[in-house]
N, CA and C of each residue as an Amber inpcrd file, in Angstrom:
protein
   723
  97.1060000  74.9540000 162.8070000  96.6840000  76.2640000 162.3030000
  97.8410000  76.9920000 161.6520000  99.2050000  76.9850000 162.1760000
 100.0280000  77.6740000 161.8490000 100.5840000  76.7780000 160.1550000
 100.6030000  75.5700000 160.5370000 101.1140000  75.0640000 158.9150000
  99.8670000  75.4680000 158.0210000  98.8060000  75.4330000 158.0750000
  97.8080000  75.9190000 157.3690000  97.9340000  77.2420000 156.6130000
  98.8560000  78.2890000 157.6600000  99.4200000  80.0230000 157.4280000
 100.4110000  79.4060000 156.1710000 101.2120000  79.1340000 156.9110000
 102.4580000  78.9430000 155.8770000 101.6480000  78.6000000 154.5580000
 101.7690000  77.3390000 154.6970000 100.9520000  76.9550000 153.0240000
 100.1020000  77.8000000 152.1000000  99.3360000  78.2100000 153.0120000
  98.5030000  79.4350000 152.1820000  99.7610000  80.8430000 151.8700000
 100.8780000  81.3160000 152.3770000 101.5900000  81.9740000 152.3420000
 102.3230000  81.5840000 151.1210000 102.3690000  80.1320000 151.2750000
 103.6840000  79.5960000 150.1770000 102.8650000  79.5160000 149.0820000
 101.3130000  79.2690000 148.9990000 100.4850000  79.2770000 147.7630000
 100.4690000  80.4590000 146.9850000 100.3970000  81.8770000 147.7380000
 100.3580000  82.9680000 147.1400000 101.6100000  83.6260000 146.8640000
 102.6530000  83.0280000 147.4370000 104.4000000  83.8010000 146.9300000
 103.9060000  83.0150000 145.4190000 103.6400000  81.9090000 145.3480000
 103.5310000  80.7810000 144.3240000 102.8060000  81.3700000 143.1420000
 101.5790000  82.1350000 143.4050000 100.8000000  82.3420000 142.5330000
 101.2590000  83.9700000 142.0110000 101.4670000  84.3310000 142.8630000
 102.2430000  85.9210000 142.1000000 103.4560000  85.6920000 141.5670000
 104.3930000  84.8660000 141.6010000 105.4670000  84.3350000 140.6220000
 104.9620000  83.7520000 139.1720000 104.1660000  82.8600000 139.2220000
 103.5800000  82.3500000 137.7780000 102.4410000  83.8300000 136.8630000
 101.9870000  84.9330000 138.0130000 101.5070000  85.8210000 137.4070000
 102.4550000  86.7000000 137.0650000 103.4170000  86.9070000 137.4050000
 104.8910000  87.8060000 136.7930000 105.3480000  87.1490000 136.1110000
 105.6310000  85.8730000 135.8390000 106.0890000  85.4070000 134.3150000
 105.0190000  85.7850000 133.1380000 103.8020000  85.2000000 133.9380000
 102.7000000  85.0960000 132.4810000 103.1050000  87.1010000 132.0300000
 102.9440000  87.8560000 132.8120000 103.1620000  89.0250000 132.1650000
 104.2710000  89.9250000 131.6520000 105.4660000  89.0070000 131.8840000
 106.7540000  89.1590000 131.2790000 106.5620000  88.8670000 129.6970000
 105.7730000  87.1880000 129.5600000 105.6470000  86.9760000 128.1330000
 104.6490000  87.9760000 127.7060000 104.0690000  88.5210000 127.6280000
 102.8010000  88.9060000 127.6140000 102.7460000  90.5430000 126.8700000
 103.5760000  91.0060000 128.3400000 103.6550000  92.2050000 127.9780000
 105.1080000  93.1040000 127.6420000 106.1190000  92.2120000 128.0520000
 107.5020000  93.0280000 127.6970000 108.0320000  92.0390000 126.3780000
 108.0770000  93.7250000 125.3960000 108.5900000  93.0350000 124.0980000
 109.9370000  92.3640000 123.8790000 110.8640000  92.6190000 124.9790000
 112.1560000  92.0890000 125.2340000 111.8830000  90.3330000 125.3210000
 111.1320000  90.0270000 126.2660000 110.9090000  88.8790000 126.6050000
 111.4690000  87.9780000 125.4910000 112.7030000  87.0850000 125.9310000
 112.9050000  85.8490000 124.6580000 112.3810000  84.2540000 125.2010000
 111.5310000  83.7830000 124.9740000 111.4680000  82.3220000 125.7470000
 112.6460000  81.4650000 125.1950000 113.2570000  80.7810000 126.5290000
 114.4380000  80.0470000 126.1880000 114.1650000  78.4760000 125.5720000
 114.9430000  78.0000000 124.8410000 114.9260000  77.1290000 123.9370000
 115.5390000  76.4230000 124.1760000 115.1560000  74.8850000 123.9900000
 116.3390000  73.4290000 124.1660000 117.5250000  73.7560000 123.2430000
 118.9340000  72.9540000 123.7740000 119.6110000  72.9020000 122.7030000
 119.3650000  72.4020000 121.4010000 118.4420000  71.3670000 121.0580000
 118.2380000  71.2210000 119.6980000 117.5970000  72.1830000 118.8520000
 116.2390000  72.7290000 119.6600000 115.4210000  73.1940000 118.6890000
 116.0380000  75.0490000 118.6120000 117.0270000  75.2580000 119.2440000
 117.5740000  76.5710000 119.1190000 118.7240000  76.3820000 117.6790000
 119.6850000  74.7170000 117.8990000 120.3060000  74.5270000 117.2520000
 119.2600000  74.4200000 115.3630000 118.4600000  73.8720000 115.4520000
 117.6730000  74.0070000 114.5450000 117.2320000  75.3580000 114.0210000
 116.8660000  76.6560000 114.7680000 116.6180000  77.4440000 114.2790000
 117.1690000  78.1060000 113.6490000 118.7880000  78.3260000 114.4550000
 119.9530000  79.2890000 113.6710000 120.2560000  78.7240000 112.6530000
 120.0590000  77.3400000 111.8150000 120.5330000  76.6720000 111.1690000
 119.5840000  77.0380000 109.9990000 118.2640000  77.1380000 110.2060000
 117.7420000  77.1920000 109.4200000 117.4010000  78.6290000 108.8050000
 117.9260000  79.7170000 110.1190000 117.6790000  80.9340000 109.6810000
 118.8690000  81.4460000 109.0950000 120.3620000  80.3500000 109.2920000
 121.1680000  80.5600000 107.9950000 120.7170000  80.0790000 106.6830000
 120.2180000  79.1730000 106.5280000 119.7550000  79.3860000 105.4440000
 119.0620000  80.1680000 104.1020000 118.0020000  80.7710000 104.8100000
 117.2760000  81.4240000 104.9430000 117.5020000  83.0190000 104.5160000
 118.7090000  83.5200000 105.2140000 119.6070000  84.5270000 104.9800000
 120.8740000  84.4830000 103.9980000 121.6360000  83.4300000 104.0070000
 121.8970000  82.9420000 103.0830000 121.9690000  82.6000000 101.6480000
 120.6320000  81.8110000 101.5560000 120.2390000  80.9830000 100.6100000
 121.4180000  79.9280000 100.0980000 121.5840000  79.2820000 101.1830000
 122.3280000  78.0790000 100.9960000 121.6130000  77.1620000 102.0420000
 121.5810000  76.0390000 101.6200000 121.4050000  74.5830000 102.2350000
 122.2650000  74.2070000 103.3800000 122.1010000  74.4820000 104.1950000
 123.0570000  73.6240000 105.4800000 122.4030000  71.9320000 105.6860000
 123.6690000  71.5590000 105.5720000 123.5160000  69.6700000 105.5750000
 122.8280000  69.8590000 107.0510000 123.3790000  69.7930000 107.7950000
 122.8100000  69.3170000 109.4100000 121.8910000  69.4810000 109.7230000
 121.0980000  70.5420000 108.9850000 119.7190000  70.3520000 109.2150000
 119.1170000  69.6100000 109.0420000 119.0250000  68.9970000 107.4910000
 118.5960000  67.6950000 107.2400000 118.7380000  66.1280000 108.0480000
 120.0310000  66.4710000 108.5380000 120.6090000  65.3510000 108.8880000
 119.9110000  65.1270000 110.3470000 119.7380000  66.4810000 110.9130000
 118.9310000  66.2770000 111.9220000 117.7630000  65.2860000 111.7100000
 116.9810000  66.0180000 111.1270000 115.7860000  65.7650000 110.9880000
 115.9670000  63.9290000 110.4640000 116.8760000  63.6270000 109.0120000
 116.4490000  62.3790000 108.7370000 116.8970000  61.5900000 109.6800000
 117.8380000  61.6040000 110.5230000 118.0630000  60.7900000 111.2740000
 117.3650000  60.2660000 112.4210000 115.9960000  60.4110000 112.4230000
 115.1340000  59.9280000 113.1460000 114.3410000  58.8080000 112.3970000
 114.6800000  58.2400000 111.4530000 114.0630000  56.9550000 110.6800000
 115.3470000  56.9370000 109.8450000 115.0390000  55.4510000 109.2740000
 115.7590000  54.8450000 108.1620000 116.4870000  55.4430000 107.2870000
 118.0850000  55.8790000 106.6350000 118.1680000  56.3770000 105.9540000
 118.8360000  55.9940000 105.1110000 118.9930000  56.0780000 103.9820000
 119.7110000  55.2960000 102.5590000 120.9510000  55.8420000 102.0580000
 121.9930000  55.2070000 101.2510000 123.2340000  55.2670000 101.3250000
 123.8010000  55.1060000 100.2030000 124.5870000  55.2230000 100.0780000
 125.8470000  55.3080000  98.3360000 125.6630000  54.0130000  97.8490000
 125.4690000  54.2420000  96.0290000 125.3540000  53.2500000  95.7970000
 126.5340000  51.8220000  95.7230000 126.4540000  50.5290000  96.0740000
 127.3580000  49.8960000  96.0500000 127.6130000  49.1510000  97.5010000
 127.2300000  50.2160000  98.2410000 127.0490000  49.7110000  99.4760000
 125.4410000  49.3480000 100.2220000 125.5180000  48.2190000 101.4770000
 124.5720000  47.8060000 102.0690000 124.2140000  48.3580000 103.5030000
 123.2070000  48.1000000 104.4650000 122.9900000  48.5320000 105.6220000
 122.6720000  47.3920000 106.2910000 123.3560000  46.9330000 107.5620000
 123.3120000  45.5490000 107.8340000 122.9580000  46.7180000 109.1860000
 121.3890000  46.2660000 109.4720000 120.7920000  47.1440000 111.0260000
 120.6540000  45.6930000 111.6410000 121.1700000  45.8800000 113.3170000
 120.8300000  44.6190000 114.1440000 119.9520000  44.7240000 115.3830000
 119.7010000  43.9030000 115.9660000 118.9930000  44.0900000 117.4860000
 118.6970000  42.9760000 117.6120000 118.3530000  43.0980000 119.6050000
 117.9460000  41.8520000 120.1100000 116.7230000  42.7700000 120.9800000
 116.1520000  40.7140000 121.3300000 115.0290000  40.7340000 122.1610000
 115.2380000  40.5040000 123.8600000 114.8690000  40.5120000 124.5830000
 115.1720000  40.0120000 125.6290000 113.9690000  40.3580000 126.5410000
 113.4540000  39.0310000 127.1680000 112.1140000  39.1170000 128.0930000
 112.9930000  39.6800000 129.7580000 111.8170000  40.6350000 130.3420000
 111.9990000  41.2650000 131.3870000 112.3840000  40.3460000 131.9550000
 111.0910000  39.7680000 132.6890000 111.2800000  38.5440000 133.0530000
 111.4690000  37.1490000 133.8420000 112.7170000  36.6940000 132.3150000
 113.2170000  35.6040000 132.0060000 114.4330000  35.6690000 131.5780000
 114.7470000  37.0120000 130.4720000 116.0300000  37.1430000 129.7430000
 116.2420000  36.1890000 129.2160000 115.2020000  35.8680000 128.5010000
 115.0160000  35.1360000 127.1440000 115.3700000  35.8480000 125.9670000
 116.3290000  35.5680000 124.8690000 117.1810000  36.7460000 124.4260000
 116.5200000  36.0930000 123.0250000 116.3740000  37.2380000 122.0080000
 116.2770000  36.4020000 120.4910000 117.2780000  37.8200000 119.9750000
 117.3450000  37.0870000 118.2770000 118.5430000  38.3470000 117.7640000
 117.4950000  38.3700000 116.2300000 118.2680000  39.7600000 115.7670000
 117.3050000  39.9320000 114.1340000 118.1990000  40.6040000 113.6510000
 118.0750000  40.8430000 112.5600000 118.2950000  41.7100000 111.6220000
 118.1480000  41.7350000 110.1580000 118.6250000  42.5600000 109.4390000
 117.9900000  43.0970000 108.1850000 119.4800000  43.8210000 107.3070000
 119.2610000  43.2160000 105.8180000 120.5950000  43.9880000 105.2970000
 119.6420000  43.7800000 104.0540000 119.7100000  45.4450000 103.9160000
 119.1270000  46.3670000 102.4320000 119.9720000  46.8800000 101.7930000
 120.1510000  47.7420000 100.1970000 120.3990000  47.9360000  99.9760000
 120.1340000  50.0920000  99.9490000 120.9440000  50.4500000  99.2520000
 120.9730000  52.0300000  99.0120000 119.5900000  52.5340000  99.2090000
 118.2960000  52.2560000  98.2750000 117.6820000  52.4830000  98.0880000
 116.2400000  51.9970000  99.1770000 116.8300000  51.0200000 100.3430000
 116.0870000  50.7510000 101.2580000 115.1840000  49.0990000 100.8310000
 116.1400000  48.5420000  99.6670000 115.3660000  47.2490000  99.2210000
 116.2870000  46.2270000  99.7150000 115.3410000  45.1500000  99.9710000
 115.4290000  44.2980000 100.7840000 116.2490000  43.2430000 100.0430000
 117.2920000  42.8580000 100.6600000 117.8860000  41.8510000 100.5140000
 118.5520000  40.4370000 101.0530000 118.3110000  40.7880000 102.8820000
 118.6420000  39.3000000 103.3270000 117.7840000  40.0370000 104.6430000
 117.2940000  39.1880000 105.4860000 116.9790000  38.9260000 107.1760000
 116.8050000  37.8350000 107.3570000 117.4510000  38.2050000 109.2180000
 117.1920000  36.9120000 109.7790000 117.1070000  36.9690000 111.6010000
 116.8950000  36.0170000 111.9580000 116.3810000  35.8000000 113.3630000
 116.6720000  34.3470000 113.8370000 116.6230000  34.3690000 115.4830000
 117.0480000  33.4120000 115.9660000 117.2330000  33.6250000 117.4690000
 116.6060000  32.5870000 118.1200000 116.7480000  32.5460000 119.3800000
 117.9590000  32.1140000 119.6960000 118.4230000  33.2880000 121.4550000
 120.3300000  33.0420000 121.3620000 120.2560000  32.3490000 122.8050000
 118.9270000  31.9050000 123.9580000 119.0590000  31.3850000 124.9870000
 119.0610000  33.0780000 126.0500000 119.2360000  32.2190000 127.5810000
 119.5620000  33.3840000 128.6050000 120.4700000  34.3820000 128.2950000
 120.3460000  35.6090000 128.5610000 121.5480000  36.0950000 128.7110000
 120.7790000  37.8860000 128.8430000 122.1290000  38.7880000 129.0240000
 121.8880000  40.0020000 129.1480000 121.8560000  40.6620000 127.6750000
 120.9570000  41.6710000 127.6660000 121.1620000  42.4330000 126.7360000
 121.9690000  42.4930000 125.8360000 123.3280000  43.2230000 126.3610000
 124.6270000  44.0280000 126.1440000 124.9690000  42.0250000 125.3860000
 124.9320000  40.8340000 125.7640000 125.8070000  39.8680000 125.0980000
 124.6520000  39.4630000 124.0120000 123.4120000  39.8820000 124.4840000
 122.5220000  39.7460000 122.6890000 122.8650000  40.2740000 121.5560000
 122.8580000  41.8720000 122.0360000 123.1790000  42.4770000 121.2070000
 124.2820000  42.2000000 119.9230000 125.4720000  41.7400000 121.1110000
 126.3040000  41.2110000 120.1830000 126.4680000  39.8070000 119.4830000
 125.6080000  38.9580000 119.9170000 125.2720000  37.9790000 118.9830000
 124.9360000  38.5530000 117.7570000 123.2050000  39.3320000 118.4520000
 122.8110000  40.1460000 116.3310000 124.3390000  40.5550000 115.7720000
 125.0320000  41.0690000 116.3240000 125.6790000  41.7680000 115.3610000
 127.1000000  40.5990000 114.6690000 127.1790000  39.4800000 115.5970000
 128.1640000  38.5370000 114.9400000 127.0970000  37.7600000 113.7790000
 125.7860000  37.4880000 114.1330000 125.2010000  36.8090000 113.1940000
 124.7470000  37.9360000 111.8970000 124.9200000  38.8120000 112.2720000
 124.8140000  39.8080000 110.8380000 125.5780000  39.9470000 109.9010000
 127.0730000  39.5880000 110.8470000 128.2420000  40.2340000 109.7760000
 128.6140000  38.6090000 108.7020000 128.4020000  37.6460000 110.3410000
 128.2080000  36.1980000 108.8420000 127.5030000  36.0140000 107.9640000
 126.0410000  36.8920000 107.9800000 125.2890000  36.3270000 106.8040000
 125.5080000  37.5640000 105.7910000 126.0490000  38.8330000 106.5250000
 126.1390000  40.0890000 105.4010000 127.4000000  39.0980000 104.3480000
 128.5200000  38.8300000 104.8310000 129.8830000  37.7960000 104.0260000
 129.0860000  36.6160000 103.4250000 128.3660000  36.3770000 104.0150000
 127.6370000  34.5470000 103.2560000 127.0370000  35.1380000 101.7790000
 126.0420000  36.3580000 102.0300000 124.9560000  37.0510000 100.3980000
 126.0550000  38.0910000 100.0620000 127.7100000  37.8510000 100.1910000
 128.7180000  38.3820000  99.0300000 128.3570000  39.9190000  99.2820000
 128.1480000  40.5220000 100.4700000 128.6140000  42.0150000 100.6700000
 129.7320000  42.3320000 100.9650000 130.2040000  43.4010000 100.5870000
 131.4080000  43.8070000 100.9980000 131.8480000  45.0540000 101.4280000
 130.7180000  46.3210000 101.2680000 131.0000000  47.2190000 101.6840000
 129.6640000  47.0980000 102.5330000 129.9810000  47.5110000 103.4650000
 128.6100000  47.1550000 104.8000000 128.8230000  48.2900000 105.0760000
 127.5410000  49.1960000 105.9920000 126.9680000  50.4180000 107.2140000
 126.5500000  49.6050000 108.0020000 126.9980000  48.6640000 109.5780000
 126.3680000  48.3180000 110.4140000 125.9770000  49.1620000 111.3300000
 124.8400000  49.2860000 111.3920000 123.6740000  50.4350000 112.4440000
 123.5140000  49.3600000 113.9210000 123.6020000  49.4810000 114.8470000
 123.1980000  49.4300000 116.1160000 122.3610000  50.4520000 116.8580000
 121.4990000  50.4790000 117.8510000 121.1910000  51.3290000 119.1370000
 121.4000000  51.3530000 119.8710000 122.4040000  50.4030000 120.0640000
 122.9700000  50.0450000 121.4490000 124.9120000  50.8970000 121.6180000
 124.5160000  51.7850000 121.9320000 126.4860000  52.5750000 122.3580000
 127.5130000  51.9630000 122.8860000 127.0000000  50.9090000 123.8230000
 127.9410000  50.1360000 124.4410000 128.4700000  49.3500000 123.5560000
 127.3740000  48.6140000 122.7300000 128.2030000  47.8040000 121.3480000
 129.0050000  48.1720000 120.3140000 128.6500000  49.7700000 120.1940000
 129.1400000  50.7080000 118.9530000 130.8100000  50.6390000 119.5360000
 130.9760000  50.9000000 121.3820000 132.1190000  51.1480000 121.5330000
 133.0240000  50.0790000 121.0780000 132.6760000  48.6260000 121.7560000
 133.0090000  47.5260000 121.7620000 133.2610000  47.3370000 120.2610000
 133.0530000  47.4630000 119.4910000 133.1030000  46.8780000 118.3780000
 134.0480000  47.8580000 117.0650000 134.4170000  48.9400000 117.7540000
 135.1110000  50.5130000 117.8260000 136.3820000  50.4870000 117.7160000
 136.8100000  49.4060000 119.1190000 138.2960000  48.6010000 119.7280000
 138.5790000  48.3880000 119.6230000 139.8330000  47.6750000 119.5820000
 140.3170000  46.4690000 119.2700000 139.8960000  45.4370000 120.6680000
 139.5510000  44.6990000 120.3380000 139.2700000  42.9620000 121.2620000
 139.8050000  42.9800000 122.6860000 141.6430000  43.3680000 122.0770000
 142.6030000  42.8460000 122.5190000 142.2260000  43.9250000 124.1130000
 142.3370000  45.1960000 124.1410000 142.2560000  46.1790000 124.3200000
 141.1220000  45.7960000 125.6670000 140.0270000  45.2680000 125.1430000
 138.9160000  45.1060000 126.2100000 138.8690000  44.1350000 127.6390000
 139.6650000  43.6180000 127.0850000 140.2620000  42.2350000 127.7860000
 138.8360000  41.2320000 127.3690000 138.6660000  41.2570000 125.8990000
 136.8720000  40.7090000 125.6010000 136.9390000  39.3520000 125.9130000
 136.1710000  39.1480000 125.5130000 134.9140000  37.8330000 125.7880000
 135.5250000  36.8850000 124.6430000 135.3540000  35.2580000 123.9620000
 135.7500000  35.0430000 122.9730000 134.3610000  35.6540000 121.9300000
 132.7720000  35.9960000 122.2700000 132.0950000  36.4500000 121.3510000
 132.1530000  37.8200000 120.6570000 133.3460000  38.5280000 121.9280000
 133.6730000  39.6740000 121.1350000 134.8920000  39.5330000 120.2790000
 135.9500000  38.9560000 120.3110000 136.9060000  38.5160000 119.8580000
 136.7040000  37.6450000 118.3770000 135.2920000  36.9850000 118.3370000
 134.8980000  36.7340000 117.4110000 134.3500000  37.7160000 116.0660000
 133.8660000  38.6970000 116.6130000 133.3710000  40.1500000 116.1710000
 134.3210000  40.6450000 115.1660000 135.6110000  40.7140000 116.1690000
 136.5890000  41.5980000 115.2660000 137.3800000  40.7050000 114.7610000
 136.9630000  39.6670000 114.9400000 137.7960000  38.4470000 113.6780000
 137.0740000  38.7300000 112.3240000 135.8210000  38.9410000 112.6950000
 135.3480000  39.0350000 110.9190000 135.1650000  40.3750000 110.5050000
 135.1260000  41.6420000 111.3860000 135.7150000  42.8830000 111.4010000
 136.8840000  43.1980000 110.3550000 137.8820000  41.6760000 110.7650000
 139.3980000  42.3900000 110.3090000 139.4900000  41.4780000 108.6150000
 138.4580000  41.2530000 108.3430000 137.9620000  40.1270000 106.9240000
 138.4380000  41.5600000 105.8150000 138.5480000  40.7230000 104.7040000
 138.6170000  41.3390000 103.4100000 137.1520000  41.8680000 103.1200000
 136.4140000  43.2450000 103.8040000 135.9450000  43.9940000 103.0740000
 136.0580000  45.5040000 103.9950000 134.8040000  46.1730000 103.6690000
 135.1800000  47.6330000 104.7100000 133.4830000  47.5470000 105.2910000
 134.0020000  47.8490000 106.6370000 132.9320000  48.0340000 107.9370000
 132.2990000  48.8060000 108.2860000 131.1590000  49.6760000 107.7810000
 131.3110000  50.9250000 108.9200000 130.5190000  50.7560000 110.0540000
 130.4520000  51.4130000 111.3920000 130.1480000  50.9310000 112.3360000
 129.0570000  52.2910000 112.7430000 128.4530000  52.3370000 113.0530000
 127.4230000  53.4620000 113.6730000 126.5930000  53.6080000 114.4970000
 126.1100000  54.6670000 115.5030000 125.2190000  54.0830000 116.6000000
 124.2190000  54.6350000 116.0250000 123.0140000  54.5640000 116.0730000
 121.7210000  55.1980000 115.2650000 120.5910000  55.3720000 116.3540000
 119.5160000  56.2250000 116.3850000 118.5620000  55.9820000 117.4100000
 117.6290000  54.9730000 117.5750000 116.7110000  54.5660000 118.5330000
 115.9940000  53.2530000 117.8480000 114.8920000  53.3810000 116.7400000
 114.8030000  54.5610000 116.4330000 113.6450000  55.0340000 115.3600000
 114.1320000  54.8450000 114.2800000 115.5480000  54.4980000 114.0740000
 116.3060000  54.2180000 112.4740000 116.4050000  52.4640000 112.1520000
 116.0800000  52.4050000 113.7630000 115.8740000  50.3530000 113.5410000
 114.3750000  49.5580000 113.9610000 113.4940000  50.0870000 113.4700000
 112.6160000  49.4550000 113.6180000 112.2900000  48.1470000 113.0740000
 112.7470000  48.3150000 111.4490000 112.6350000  46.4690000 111.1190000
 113.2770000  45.1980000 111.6380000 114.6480000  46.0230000 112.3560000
 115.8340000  44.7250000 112.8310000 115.1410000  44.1980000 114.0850000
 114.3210000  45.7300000 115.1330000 113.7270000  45.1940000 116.1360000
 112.6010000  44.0210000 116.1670000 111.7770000  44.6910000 114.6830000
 110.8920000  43.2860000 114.9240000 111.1720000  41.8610000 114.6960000
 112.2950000  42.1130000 113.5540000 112.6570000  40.7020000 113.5400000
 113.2190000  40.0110000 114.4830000 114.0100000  40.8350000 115.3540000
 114.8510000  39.8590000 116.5680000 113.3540000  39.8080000 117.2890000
 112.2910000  40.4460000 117.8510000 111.0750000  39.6070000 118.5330000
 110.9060000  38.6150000 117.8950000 110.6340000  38.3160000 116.4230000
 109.9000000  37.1050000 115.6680000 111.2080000  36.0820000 116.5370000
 112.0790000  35.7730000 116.6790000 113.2490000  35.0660000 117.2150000
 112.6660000  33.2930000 118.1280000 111.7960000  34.0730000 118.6630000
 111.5650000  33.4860000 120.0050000 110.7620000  32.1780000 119.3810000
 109.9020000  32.3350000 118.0720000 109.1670000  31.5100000 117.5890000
 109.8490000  30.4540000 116.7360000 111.3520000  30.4860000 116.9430000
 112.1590000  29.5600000 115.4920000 113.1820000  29.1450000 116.5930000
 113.2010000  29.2730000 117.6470000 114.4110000  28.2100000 118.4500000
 115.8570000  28.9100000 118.2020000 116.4850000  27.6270000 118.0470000
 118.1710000  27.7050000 118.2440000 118.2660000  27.9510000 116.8240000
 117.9670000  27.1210000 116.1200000 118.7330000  27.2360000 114.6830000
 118.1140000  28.5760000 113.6580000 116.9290000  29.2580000 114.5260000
 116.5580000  30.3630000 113.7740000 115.5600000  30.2740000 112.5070000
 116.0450000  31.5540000 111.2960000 115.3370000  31.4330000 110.1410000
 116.0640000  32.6910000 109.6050000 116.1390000  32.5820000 108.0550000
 116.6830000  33.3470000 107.5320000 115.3490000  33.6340000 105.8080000
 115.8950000  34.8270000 105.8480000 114.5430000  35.2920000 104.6670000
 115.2480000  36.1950000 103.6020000 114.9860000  35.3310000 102.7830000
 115.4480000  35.8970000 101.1290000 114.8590000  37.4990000 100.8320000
 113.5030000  37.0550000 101.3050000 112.5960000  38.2380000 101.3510000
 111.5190000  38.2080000 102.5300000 111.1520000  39.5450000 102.5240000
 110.6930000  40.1710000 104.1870000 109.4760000  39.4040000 104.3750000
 109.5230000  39.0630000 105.7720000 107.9200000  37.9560000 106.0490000
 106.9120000  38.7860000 106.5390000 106.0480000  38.1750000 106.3070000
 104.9380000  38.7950000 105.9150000 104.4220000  39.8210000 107.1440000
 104.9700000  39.4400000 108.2850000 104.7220000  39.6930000 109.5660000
 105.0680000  41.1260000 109.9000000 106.3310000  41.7940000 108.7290000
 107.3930000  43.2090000 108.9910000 106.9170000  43.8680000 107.8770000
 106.2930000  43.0540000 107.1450000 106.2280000  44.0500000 105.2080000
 105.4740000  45.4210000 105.7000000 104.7520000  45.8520000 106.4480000
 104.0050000  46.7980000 106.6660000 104.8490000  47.8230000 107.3740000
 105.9070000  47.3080000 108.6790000 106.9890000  48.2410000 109.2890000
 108.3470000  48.6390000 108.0690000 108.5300000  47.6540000 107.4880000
 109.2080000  47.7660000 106.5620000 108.8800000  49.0550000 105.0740000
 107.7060000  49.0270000 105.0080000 107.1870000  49.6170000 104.1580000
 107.1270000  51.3070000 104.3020000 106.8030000  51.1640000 105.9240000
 106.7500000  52.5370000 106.4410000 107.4400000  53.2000000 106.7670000
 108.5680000  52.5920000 107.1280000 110.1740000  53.3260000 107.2270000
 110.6720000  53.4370000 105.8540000 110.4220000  53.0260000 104.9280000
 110.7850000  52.9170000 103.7130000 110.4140000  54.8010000 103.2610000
 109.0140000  54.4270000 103.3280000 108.0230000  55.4220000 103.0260000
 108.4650000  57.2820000 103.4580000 109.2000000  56.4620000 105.2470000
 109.3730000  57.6790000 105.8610000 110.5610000  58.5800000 105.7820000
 111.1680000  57.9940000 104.8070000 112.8710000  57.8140000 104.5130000
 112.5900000  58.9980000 103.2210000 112.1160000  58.5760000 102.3630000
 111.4180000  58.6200000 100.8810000 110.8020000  59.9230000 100.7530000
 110.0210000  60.1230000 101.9530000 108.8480000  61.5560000 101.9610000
 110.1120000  62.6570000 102.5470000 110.8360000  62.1520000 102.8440000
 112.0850000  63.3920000 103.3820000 112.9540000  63.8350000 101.8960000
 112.7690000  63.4580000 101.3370000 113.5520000  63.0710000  99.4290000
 114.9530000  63.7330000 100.3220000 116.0920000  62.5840000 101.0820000
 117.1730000  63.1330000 100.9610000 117.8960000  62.6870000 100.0330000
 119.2600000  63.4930000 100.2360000 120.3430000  63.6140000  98.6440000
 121.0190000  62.2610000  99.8640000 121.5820000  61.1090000  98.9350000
 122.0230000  59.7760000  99.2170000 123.4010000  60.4090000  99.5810000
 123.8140000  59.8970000 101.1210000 124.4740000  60.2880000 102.2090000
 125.8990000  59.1870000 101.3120000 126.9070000  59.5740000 101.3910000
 128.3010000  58.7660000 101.2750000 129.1610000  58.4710000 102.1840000
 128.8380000  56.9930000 102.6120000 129.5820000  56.1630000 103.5970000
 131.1500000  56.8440000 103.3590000 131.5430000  57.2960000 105.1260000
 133.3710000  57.4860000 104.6390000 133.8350000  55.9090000 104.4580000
 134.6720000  56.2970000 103.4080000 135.4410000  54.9520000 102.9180000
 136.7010000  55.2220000 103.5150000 137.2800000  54.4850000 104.6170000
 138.3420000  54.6350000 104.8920000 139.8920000  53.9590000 104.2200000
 139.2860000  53.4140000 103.2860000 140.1690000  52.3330000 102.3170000
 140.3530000  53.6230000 101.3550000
């Protein structure tokens, strides 16, 4: 009987608290409802503008950086990823290297065997940077989603006490062209993701595609699309050379 008091006690402290907020918003014009850091960061940004009448970059940048985004001309976007079954940790790798304008110019895939994540990952990204050097690129944007790889690959080798597959990394890292390295969200890699799934269906030795199979042309198309309907001004890779 007595926990029965309480509860009903603790129901009604409960319910006259949510009725003093609702009439805080409601009825006192002071009232400000508080805001996430982004979407507050978004507002002042945009209400400089606004007041202003100038363009603040970061706004945009906000916003495009939730899909695919395109880059100076001259340079490529070599995006990577892997697969890996819950499981089994059955690992496959993919990726995709476009140009400025979001057109397609090399992918590929390939099953890499057992393993964790974090050492898939970096397969995609050693088998990216050989085939980005094999189709004669030289100024590369490699995109990852993975942070742990962004760091790793950030480093020097030596530094990590790495692996020889990371050591391999920054062997072709330290090659005659320029690298850039970036972590991106997974909404900016959707084509690399599907291709490292297709992986699992081509074994050890993989598959590589001149042009996009038929299986991605539709994800491909739509990140393209979603890139495109934002009409941003073409972002310039820092050239550290």
């Amino acid at each position: 009987m007595g926990g029965r008091m309480e509860w009903g006690a603790c129901f009604s402290v409960w319910c006259w608290l949510l009725w003093k907020f609702r009439c805080s918003r409601v009825l006192d014009e002071d009232f400000i409802e508080r805001e996430g850091i982004y979407d507050r960061g978004c507002r002042l940004l945009v209400e400089c503008e606004s007041t202003f009448g100038v363009t603040v970059a970061p706004v945009r940048e906000l916003h495009r950086r939730q899909c695919w985004v395109g880059l100076a001309r001259g340079w490529v976007k070599l995006n990577v990823d892997a697969a890996v079954g819950v499981s089994d940790d059955r690992a496959s790798v993919g990726g995709v290297i476009r140009g400025a304008d979001g057109e397609w110019i090399f992918g590929f895939t390939r099953f890499v065997g057992r393993c964790t994540v974090l050492l898939a990952e970096l397969w995609a990204v050693l088998d990216g940077l050989r085939h980005a050097w094999a189709v004669n690129c030289r100024r590369v944007e490699l995109e990852t989603d993975n942070k742990e790889v962004e760091r790793i690959l950030k480093h020097d080798s030596e530094s990590l006490g790495a692996s020889s597959l990371v050591m391999s990394i920054h062997e072709w890292l330290r090659k005659d062209w320029v690298v850039i390295v970036r972590h991106v969200p997974r909404e900016c890699n959707g084509v690399a993701d599907s291709l490292a799934a297709l992986g699992q269906d081509y074994g050890w030795q993989g598959s590589t595609f001149p042009a996009p199979p038929w299986g991605i042309v539709h994800r491909l198309d739509d990140e393209r699309q979603q890139w495109l309907s934002t009409r941003p001004v073409p972002r310039f890779v820092d050239d550290p050379g």
